[in-house]
Wavefront OBJ file of the C-alpha trace (Angstrom):
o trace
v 22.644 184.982 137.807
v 25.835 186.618 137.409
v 26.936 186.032 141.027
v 26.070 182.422 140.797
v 27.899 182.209 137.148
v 30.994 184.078 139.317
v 30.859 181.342 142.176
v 30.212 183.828 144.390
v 30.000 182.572 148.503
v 26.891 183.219 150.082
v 28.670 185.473 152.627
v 29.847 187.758 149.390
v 26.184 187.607 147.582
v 24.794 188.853 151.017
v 27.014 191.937 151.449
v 26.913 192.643 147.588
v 22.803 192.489 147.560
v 22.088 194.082 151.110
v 21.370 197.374 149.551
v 19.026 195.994 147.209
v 17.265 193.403 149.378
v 17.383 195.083 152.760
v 16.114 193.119 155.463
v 15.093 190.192 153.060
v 18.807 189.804 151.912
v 19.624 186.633 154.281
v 16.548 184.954 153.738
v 17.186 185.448 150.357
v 20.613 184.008 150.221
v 19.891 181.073 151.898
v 17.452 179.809 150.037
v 19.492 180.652 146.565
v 22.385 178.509 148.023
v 19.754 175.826 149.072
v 18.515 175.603 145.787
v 21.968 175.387 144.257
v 23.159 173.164 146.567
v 20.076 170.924 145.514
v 20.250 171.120 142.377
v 23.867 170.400 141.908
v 23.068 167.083 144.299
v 20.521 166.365 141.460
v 22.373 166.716 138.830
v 25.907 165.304 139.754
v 26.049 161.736 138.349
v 28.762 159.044 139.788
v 32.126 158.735 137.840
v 31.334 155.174 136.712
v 28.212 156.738 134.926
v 29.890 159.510 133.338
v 32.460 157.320 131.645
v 30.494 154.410 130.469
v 28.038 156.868 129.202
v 29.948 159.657 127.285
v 29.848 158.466 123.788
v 26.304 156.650 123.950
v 24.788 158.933 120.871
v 28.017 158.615 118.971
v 28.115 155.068 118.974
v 24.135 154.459 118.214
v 23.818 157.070 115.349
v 24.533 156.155 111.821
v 25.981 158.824 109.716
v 24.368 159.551 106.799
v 25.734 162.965 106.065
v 25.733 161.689 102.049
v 22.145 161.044 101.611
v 20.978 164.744 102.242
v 21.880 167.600 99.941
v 21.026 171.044 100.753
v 17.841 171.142 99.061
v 16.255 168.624 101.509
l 1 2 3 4 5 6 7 8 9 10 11 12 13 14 15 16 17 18 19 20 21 22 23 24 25 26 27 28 29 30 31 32 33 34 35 36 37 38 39 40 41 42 43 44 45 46 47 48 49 50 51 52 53 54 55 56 57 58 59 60 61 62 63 64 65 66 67 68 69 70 71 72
């Protein structure tokens, strides 16, 4: 996780976990960076989306912050 969270390169997580992993380290690697790689296709939405969407629960939501009191 912290490799991931430090954008490490798969080249750089295979030298750093070779110790640990042995001969399993490559295997290993490549399927972490496939699943990344998926899962950043997954969740990666168009630009138009993004902008059109941003403020959909802002909009929609009424506020009624004066109707509760800390006792609800």
């Amino acid at each position: 996780m912290v490799m991931v969270a430090n954008k490490k390169s798969q080249d750089q997580m295979t030298e750093d976990l070779s110790l640990f992993l042995g001969n399993n380290t490559i295997r290993f690697t490549v399927w972490l960076h496939g699943v990344l790689d998926k899962l950043r296709s997954v969740t990666t939405e168009p630009s138009s989306l993004k902008s059109s969407d941003t403020n959909i629960f802002d909009s929609n939501v009424p506020s009624n912050k004066s109707n509760f009191s800390r006792g609800d």
